[in-house]
KOLFI-119885 format. One line per 4 residues: their letters; for each residue y, x, z of C-alpha. Coordinates in Angstrom, 2 decimals. Layout:
N
A = Y:X:Z  ...
//
This chain:
293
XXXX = -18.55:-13.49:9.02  -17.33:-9.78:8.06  -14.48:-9.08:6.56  -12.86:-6.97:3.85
XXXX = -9.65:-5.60:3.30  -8.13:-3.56:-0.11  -4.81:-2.10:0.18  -4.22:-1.28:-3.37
XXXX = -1.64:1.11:-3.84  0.27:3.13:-6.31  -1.77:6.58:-5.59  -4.57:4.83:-3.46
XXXX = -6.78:2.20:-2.82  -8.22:1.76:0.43  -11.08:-0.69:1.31  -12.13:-1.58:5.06
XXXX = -15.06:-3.59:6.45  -14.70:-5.41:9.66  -16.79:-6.89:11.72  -16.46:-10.61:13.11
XXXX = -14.81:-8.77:15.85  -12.71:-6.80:14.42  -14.39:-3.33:14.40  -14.53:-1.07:11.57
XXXX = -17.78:-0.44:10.23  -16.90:1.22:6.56  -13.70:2.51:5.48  -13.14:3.67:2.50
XXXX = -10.12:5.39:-0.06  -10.25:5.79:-3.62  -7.67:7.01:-6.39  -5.51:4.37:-7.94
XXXX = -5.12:6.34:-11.08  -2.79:3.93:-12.85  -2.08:6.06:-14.99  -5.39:4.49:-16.93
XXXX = -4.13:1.13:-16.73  -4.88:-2.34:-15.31  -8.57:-2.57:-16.36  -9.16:0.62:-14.95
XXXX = -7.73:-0.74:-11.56  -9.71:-3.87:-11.65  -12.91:-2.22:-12.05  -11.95:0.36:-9.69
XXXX = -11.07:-2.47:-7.22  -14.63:-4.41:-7.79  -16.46:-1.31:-7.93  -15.16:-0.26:-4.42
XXXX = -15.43:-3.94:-2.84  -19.16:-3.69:-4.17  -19.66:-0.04:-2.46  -18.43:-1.64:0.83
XXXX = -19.89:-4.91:1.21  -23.26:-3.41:0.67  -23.00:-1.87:4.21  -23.90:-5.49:5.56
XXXX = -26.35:-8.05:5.02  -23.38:-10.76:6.26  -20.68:-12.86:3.92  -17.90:-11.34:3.74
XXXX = -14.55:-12.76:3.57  -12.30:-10.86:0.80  -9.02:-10.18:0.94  -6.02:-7.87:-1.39
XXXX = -2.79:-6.67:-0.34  -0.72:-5.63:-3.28  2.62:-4.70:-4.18  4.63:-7.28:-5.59
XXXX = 3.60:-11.55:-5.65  2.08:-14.29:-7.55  4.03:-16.41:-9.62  2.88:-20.01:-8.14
XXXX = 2.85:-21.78:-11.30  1.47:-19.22:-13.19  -0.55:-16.96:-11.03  -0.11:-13.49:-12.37
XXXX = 1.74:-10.87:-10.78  5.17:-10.29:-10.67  7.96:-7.87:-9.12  5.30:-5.22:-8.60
XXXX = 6.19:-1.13:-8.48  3.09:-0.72:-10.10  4.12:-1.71:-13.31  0.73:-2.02:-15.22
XXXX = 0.04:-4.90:-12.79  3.13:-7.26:-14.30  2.34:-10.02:-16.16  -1.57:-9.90:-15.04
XXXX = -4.05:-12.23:-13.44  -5.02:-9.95:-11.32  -6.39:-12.60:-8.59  -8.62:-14.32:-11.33
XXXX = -9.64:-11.48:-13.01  -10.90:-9.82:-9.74  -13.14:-13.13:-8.75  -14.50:-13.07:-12.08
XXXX = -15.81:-10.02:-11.86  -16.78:-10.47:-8.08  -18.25:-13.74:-8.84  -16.46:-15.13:-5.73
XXXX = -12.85:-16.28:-4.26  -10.50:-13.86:-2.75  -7.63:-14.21:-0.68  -4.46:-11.70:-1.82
XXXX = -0.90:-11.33:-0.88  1.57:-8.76:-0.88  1.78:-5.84:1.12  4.66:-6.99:3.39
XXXX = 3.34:-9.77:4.87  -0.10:-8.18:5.21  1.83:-5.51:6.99  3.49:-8.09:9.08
XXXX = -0.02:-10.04:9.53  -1.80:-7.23:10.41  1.23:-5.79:13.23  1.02:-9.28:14.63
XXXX = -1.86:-9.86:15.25  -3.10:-6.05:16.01  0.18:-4.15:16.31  3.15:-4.16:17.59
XXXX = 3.78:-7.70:17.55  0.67:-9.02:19.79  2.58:-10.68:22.60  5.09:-12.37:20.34
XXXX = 5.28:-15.55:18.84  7.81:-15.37:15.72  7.29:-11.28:13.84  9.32:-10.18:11.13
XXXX = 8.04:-7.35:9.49  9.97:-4.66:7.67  8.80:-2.47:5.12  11.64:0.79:4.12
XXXX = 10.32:2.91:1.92  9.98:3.60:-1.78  10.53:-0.46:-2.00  12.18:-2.95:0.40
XXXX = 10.47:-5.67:2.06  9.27:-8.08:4.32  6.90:-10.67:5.78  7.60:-13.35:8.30
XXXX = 4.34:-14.00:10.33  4.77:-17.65:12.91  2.43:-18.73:15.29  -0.36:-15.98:13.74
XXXX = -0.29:-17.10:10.25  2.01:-15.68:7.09  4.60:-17.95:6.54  5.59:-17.87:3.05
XXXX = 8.31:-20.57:2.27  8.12:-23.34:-0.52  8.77:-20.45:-3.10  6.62:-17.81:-1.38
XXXX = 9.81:-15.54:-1.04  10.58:-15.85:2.81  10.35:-12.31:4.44  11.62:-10.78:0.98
XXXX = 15.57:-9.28:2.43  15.19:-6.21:-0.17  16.87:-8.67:-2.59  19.64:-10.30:-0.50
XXXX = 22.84:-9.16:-1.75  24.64:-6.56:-0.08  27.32:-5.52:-2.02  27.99:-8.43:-4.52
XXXX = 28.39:-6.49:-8.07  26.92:-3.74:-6.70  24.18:-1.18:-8.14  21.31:-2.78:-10.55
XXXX = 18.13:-3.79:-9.46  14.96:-3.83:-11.40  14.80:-7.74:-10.38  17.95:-8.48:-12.57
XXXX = 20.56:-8.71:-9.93  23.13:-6.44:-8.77  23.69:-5.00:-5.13  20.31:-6.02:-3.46
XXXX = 19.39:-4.13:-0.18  16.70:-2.31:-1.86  19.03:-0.40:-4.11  20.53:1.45:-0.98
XXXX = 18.46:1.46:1.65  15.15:2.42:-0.36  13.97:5.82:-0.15  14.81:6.61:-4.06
XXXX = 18.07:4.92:-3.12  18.61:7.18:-0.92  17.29:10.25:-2.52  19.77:9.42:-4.80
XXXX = 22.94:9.07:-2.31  22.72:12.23:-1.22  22.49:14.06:-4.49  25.46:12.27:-5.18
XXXX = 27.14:13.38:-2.12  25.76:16.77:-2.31  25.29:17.28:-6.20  22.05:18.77:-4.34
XXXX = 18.42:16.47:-4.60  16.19:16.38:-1.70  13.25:14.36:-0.96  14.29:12.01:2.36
XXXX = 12.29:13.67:4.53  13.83:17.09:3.92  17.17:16.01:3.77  16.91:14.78:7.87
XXXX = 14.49:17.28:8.85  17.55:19.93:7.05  20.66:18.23:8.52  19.71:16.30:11.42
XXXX = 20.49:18.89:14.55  23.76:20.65:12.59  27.03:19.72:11.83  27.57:18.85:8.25
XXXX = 29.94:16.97:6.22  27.77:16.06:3.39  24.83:14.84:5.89  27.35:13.22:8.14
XXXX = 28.77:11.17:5.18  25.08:10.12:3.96  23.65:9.04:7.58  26.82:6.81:8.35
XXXX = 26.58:4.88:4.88  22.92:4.77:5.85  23.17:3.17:9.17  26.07:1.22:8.44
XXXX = 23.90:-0.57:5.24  21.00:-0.78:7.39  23.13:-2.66:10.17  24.79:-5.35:7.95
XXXX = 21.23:-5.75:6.12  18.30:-6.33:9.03  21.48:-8.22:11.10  21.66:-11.19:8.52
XXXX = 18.30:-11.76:8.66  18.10:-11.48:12.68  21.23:-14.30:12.24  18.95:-16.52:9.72
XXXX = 15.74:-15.97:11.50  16.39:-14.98:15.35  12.63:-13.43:15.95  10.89:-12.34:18.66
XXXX = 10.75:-8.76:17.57  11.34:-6.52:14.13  8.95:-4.20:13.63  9.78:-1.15:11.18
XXXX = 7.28:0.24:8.29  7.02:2.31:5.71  8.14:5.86:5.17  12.06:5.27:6.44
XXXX = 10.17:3.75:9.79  9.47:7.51:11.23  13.36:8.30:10.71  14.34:8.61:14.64
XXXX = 18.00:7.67:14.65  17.12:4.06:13.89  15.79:3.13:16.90  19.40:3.96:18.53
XXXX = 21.96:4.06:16.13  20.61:1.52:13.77  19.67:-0.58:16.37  23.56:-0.18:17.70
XXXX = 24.95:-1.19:14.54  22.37:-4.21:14.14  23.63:-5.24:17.47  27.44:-4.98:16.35
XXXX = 26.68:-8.08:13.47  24.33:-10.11:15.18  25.90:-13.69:16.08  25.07:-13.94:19.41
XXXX = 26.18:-12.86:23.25  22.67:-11.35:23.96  21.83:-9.10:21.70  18.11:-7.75:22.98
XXXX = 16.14:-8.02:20.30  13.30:-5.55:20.39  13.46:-3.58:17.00  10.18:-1.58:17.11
XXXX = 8.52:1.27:14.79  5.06:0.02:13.97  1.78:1.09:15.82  -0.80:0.76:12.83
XXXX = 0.96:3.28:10.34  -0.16:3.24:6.66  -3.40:1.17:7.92  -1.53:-1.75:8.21
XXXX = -1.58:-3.32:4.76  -5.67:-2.89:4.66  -6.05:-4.47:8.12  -3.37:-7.39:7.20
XXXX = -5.47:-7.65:3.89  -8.96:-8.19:5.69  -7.07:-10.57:8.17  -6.16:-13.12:5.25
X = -7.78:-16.49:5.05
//
């Protein structure tokens, strides 16, 4: 049986078709253009599904990696960053049109699915995925399957508390890891510190090699949040490897200064575990997505 992957995203959707061994035979990116709305998405979604799955005669397994998750009693979509998607069945509406089931989850753990089982995390048993960039997550893949806890929030340490009474978060609660170690978050710090805005990238690529109070100030509240933050959840999970995605994943001085200050919090004499950048890149989520069952 083939298999299909759509990352939808909140400038792109990308579709993939893969063989029963894995090997790409169409790939495929659209616009999201959300700024049309959630019909416009669905049919934009079936309409590239349809495009794709005509490349072969065989069934093909579906599967959707979006932002945010499905409320289990309800099934629509909740805590997503594209907003038009709230509140929707997006999952029904989709097989309706399709005339078929599909499998979907959220982008984290298809990240982490796909990593495992392609990635970084092939030789290891117990993956935790991270996803930094203009959101905050995670997915927590055991044994080669997603594991998503009785309330399909495990892998989600964006919204652990940080700093208790902290900034506001979009999900109602104050302090949550996402609201300082996001890219926007951070965007954000250093205008602060600066009175200057820069997009992320700029602001390393800028400061990085020189001497410079402001930058010096930014990176150490940086590292120092990013420390306490993936160190609890080494402490609650202990896995076989971390592997780093999204944007904030290409930022260099994580792999040895964040890693050093990880190190500092977590509860335990050895203190080797491998913290890795990701191997698949921004391909992740639509392999993880045609790797769902």
């Amino acid at each position: 049986m083939n298999r299909i992957g759509i990352d939808l995203g909140g400038t792109k959707i990308e579709g993939i078709l893969l063989s029963d061994t894995k090997k790409v035979i169409e790939r495929k990116r659209i616009q999201t253009k959300q700024e049309e709305g959630y019909n416009s998405i669905i049919n934009r979604i079936v309409k590239l599904i349809t495009n794709i799955r005509s490349r072969s005669d065989k069934e093909c397994q579906i599967g959707i990696c979006t932002p945010g998750a499905l409320d289990l009693e309800t099934g629509i979509l909740k805590n997503s960053n594209t907003t038009c998607l709230i509140g929707k069945s997006i999952k029904v509406d989709i097989e309706n049109k399709l005339g078929c089931s599909i499998a979907i989850d959220n982008d984290a753990n298809c990240f982490a699915m796909a990593e495992a089982l392609l990635g970084a995390g092939k030789n290891y048993d117990i993956i935790f995925g991270v996803i930094m960039g203009t959101g905050v997550g995670g997915g927590l893949v055991l044994n080669r399957k997603i594991h998503h806890g009785r309330l399909f929030i495990a892998g989600e340490w964006g919204h652990q508390v940080l700093y208790p009474n902290g900034r506001d978060c979009y999900c109602g609660k104050k302090g949550c890891v996402e609201t300082y170690l996001s890219g926007p978050a951070l965007e954000k710090d250093w205008q602060k510190i600066s009175n200057e805005y820069l997009p992320l990238e700029k602001i390393i690529e800028s400061f990085e090699n020189r001497s410079n109070n402001f930058y010096d100030k930014w990176k150490n509240k940086f590292l120092v949040n990013f420390g306490i933050a993936l160190s609890n959840v080494i402490n609650i999970i202990d896995p076989d490897i971390v592997i780093l995605g999204g944007g904030l994943s290409n930022i260099d001085f994580l792999y040895d200064k964040g890693i050093s200050l990880i190190q500092k919090n977590i509860f335990s004499n050895k203190k080797d575990t491998p913290i890795l950048p990701n191997k698949l890149g921004d391909s992740a989520g639509v392999f993880g997505a045609a790797l769902l069952n």
